[in-house]
N, CA, C and O atoms as CSV, one atom per row, in Angstrom:
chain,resi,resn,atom,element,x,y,z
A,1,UNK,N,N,0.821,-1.195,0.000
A,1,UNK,CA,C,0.000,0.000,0.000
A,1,UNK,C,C,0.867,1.262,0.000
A,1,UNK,O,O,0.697,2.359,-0.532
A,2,UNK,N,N,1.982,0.697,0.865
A,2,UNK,CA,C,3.369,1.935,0.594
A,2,UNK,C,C,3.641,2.467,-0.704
A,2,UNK,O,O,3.511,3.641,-1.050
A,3,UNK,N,N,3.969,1.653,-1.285
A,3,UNK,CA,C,4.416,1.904,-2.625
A,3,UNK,C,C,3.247,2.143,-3.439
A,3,UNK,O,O,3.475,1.871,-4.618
A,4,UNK,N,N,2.385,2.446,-3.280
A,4,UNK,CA,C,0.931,2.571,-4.589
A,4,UNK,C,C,0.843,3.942,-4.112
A,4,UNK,O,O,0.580,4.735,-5.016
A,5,UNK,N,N,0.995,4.486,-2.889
A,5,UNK,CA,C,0.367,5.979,-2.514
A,5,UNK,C,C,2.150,6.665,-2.610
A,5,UNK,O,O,2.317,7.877,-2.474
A,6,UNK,N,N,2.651,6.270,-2.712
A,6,UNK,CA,C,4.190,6.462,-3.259
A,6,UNK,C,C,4.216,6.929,-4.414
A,6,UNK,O,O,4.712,8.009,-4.735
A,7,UNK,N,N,3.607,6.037,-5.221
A,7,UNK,CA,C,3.126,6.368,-7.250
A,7,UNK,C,C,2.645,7.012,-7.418
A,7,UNK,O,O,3.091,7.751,-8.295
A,8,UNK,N,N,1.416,7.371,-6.853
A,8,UNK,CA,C,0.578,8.240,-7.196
A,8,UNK,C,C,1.136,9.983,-6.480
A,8,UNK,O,O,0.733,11.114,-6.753
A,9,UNK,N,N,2.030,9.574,-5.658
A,9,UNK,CA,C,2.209,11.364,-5.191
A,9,UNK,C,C,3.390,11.487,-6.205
A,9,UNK,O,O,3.746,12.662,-6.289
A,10,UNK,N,N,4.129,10.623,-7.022
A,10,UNK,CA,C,4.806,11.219,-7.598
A,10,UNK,C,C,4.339,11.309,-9.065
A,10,UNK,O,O,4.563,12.265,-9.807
A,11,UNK,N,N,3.890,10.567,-9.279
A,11,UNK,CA,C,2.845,10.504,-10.407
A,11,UNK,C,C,2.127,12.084,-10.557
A,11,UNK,O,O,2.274,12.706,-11.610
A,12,UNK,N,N,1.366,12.645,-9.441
A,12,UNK,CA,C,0.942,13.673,-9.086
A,12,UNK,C,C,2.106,15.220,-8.858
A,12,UNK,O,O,1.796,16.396,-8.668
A,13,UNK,N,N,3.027,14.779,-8.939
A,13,UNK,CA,C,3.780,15.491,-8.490
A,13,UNK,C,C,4.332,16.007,-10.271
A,13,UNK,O,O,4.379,17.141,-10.747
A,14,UNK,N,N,4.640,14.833,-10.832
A,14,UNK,CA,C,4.818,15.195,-12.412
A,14,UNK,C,C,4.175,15.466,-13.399
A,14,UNK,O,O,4.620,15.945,-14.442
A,15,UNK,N,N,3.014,15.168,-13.143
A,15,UNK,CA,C,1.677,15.974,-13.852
A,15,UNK,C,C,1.928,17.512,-13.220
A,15,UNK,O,O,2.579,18.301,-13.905
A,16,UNK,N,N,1.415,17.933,-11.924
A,16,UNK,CA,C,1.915,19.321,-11.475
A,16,UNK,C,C,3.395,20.220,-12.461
A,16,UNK,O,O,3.524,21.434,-12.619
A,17,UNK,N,N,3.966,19.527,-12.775
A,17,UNK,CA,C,5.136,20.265,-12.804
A,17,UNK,C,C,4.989,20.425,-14.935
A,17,UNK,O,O,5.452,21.338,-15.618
A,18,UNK,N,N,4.454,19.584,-15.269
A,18,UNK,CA,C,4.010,19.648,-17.034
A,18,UNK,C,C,2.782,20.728,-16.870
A,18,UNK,O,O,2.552,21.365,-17.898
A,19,UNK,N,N,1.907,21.049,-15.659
A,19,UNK,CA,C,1.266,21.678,-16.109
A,19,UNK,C,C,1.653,23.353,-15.137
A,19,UNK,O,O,0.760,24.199,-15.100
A,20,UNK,N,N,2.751,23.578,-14.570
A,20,UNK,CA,C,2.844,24.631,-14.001
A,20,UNK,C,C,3.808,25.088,-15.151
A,20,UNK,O,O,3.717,26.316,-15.147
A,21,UNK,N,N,4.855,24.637,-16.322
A,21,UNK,CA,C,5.385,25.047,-17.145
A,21,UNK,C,C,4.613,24.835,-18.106
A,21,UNK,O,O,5.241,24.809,-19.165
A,22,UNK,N,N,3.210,24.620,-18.257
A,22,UNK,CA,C,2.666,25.181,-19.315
A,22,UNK,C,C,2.626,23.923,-20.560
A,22,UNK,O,O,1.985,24.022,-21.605
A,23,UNK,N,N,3.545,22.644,-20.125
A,23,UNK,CA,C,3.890,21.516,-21.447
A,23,UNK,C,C,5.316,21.889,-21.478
A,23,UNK,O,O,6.068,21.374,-22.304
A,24,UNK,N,N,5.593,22.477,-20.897
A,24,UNK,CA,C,7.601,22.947,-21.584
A,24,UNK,C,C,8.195,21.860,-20.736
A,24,UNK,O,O,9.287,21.481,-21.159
A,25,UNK,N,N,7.710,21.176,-19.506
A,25,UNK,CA,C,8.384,20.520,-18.228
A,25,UNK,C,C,8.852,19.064,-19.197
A,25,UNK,O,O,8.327,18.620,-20.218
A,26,UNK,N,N,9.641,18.733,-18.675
A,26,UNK,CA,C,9.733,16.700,-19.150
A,26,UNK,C,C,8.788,16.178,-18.391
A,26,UNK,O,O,8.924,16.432,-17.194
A,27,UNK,N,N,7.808,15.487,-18.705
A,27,UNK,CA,C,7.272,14.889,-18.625
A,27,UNK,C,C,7.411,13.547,-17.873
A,27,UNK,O,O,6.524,12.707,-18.019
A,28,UNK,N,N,8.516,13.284,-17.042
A,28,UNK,CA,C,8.650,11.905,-16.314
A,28,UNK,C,C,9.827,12.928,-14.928
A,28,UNK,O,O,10.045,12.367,-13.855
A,29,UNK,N,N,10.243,13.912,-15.115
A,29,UNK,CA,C,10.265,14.660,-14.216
A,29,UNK,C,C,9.469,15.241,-13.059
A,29,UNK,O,O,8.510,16.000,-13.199
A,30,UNK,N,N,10.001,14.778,-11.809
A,30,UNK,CA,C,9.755,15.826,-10.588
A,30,UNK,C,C,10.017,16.862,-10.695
A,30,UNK,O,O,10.890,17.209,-11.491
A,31,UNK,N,N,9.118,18.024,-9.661
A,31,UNK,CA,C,9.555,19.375,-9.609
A,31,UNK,C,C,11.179,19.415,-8.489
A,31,UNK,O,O,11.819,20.465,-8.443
A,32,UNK,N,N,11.508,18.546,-7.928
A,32,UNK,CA,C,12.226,18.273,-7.095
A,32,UNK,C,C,13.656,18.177,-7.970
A,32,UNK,O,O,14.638,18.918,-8.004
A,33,UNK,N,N,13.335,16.956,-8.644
A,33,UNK,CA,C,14.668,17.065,-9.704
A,33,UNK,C,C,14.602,18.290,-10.858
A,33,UNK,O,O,15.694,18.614,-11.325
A,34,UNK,N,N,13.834,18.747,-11.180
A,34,UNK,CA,C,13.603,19.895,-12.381
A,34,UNK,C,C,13.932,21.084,-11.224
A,34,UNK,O,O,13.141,22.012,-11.390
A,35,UNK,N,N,14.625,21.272,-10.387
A,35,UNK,CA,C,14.676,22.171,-9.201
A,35,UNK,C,C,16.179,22.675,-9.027
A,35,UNK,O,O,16.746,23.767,-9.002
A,36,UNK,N,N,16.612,21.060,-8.899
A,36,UNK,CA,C,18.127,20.989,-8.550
A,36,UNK,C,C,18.957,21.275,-10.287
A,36,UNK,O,O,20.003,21.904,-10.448
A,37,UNK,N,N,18.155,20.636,-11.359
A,37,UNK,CA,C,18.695,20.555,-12.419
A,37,UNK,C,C,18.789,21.774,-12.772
A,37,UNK,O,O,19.817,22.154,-13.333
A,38,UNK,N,N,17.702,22.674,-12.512
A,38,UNK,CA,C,17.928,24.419,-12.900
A,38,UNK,C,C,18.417,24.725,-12.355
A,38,UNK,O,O,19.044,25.565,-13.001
A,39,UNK,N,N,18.995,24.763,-10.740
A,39,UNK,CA,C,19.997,25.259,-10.176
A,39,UNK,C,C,21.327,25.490,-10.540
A,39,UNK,O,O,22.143,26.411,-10.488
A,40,UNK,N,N,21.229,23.750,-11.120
A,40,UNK,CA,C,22.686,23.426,-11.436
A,40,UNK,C,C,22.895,24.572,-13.322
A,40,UNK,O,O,23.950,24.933,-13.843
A,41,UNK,N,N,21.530,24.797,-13.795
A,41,UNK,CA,C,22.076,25.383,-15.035
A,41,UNK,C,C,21.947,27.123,-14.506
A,41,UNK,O,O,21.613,27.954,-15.350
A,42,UNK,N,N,22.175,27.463,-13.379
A,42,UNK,CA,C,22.122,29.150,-13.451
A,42,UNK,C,C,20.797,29.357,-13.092
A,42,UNK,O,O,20.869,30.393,-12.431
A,43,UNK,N,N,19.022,28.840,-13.127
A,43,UNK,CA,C,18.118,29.251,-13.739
A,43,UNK,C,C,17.596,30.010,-11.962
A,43,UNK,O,O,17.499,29.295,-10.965
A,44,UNK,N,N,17.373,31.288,-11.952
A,44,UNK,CA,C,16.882,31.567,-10.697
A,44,UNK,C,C,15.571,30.879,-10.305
A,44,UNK,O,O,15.498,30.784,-9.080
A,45,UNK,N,N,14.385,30.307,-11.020
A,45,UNK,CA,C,13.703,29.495,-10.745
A,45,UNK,C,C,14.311,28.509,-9.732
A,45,UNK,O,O,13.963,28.356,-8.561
A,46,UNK,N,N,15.451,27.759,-10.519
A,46,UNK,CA,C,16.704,26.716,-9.016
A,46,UNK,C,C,17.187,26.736,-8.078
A,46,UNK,O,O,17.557,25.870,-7.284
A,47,UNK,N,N,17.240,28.658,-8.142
A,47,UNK,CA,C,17.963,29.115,-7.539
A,47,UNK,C,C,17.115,29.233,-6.089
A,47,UNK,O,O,17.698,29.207,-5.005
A,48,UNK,N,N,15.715,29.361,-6.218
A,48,UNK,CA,C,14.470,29.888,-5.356
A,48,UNK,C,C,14.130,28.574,-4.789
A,48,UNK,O,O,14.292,28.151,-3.645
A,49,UNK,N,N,13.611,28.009,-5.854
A,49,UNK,CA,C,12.522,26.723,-5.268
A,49,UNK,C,C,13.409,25.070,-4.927
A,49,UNK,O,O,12.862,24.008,-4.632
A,50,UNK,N,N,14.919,25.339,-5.095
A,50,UNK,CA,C,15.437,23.980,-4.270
A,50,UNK,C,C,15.596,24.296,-2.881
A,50,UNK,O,O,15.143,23.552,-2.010
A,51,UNK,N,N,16.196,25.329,-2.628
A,51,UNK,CA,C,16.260,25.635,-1.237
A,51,UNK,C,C,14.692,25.613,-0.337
A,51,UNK,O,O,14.685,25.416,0.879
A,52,UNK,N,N,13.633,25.804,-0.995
A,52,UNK,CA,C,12.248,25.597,-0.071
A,52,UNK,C,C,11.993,24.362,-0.218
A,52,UNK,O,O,11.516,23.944,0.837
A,53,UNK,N,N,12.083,23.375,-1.168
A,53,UNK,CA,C,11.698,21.903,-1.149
A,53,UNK,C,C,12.857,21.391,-0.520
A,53,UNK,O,O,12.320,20.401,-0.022
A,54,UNK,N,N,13.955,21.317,-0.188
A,54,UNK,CA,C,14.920,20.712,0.473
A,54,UNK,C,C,14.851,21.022,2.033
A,54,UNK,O,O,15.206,20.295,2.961
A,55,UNK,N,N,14.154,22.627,2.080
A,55,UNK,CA,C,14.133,22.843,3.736
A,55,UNK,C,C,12.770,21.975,3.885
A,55,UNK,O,O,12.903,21.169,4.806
A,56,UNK,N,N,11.550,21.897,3.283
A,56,UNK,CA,C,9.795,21.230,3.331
A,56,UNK,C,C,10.368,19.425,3.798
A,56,UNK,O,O,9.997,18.880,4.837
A,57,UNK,N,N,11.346,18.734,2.722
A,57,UNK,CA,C,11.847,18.001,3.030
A,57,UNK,C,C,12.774,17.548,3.781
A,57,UNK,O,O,12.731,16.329,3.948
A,58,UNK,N,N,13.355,17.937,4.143
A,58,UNK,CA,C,14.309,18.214,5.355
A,58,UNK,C,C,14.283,16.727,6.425
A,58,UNK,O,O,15.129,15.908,6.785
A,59,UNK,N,N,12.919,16.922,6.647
A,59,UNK,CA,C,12.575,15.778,8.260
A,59,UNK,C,C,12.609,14.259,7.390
A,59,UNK,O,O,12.716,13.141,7.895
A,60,UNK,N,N,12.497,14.562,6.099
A,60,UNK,CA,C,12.445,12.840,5.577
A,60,UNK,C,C,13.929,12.910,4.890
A,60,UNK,O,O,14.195,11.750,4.574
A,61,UNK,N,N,14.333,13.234,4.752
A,61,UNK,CA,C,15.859,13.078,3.945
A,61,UNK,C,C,16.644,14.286,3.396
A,61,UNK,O,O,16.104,15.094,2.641
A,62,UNK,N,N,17.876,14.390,3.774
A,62,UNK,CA,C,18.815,15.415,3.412
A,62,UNK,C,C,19.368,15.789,1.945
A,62,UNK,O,O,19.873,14.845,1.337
A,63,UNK,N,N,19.345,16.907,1.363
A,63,UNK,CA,C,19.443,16.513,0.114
A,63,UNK,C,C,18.678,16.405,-0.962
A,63,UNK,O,O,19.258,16.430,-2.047
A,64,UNK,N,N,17.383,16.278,-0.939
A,64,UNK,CA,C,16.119,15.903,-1.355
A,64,UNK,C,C,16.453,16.000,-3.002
A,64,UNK,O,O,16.675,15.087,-3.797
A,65,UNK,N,N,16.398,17.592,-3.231
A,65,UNK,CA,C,16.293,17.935,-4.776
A,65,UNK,C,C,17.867,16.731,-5.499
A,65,UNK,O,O,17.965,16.105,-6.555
A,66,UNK,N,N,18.562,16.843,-4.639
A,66,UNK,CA,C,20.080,16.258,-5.501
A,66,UNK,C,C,19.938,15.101,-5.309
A,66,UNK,O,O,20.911,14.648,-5.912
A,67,UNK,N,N,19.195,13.905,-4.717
A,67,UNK,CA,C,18.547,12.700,-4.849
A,67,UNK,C,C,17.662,12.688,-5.430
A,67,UNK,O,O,17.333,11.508,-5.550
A,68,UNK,N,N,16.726,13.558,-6.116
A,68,UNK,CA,C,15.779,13.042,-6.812
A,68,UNK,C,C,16.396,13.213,-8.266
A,68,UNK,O,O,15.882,12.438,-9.073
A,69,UNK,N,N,17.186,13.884,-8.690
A,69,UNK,CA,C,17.525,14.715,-10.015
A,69,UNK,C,C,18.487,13.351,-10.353
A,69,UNK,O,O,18.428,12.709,-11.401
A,70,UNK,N,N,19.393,13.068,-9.196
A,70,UNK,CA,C,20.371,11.602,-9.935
A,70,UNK,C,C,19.296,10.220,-9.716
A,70,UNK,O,O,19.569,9.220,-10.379
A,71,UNK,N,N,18.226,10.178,-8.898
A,71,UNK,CA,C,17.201,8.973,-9.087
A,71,UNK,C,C,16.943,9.297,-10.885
A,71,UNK,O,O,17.557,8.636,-11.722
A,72,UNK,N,N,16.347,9.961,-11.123
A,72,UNK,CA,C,15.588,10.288,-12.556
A,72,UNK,C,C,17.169,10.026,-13.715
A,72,UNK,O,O,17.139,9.703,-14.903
A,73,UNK,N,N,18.434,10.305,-12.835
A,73,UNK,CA,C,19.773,10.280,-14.009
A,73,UNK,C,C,19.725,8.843,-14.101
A,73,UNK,O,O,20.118,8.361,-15.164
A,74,UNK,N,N,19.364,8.146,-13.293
A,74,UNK,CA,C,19.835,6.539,-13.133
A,74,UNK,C,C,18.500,5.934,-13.008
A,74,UNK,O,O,18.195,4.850,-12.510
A,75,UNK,N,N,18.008,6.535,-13.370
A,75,UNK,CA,C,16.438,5.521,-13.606
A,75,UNK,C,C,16.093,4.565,-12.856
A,75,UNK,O,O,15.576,3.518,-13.243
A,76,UNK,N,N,16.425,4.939,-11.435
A,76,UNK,CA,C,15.634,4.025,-10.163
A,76,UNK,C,C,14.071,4.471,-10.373
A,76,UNK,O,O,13.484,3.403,-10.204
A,77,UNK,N,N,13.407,5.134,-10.556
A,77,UNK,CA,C,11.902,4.968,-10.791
A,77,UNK,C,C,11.102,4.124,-11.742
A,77,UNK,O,O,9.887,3.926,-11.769
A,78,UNK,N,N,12.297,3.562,-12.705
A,78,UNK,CA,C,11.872,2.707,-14.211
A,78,UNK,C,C,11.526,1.258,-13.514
A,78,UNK,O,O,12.161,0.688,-12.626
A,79,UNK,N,N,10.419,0.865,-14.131
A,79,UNK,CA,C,9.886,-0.842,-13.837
A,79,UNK,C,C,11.463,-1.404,-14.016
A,79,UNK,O,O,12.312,-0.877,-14.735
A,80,UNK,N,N,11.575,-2.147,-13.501
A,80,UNK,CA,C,13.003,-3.355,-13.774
A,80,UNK,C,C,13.307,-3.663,-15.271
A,80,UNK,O,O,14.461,-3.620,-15.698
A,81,UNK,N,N,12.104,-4.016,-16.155
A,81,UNK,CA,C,11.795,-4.629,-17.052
A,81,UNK,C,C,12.296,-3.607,-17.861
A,81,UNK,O,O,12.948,-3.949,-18.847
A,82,UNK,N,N,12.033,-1.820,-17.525
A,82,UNK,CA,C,12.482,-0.696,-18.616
A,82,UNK,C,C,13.891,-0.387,-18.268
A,82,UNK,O,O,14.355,0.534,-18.940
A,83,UNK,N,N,14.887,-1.037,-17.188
A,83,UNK,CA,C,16.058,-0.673,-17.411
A,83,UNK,C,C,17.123,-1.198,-18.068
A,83,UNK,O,O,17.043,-2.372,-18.430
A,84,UNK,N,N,17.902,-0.701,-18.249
A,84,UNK,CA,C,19.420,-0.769,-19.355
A,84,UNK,C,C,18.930,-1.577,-20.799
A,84,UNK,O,O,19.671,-2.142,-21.604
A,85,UNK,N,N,17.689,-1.464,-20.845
A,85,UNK,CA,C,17.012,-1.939,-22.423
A,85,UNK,C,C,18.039,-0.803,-23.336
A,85,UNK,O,O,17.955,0.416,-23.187
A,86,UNK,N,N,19.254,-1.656,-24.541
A,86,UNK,CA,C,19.827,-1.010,-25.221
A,86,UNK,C,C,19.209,-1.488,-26.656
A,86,UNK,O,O,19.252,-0.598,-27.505
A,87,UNK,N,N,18.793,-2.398,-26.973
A,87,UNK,CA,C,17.960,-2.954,-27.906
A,87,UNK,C,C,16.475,-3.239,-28.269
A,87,UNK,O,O,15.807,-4.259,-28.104
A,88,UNK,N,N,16.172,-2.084,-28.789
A,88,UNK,CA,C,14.491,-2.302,-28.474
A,88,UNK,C,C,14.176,-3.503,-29.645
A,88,UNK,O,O,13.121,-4.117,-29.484
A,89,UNK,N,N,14.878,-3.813,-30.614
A,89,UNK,CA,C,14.477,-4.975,-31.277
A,89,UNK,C,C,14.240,-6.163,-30.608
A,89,UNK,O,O,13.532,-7.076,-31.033
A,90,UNK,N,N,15.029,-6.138,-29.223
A,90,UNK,CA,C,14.722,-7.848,-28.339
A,90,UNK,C,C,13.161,-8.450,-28.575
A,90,UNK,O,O,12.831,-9.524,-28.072
């Protein structure tokens, strides 16, 4: 039951973030990792909103935005079945 209300807040969380940029967001992106990743490119948007989701998160884990941005680099959120697929002909 952990993991289903797990999906759905992040599930929820990436719909939010395609529709607060309007469709410009990636689409399998958190606002969490789309946070740290603008930080890391200059974007004052990164500059604002990692530091409030990292302090909001804080009591569950340190770090928050820069763990979610390398989860999404390394595709720990992908079914098992969708990782290191280099051959889609299999």
């Amino acid at each position: 039951m952990r993991q289903r209300l797990l999906n759905i807040a992040i599930a929820l969380d990436q719909l939010l973030w395609v529709v607060l940029t309007l469709g410009k967001g990636m689409p399998d992106e958190t606002i969490s990792a789309a946070a740290y990743r603008m930080e890391q490119q200059g974007k004052l948007a990164g500059r604002v909103l990692r530091p409030i989701i990292d302090a909001l998160f804080r009591p569950l884990e340190r770090d928050h935005c820069r763990l979610s941005y390398w989860s999404e680099i390394m595709g720990h959120q992908l079914p098992t079945i969708y990782r290191c697929r280099h051959d889609i002909r299999d």
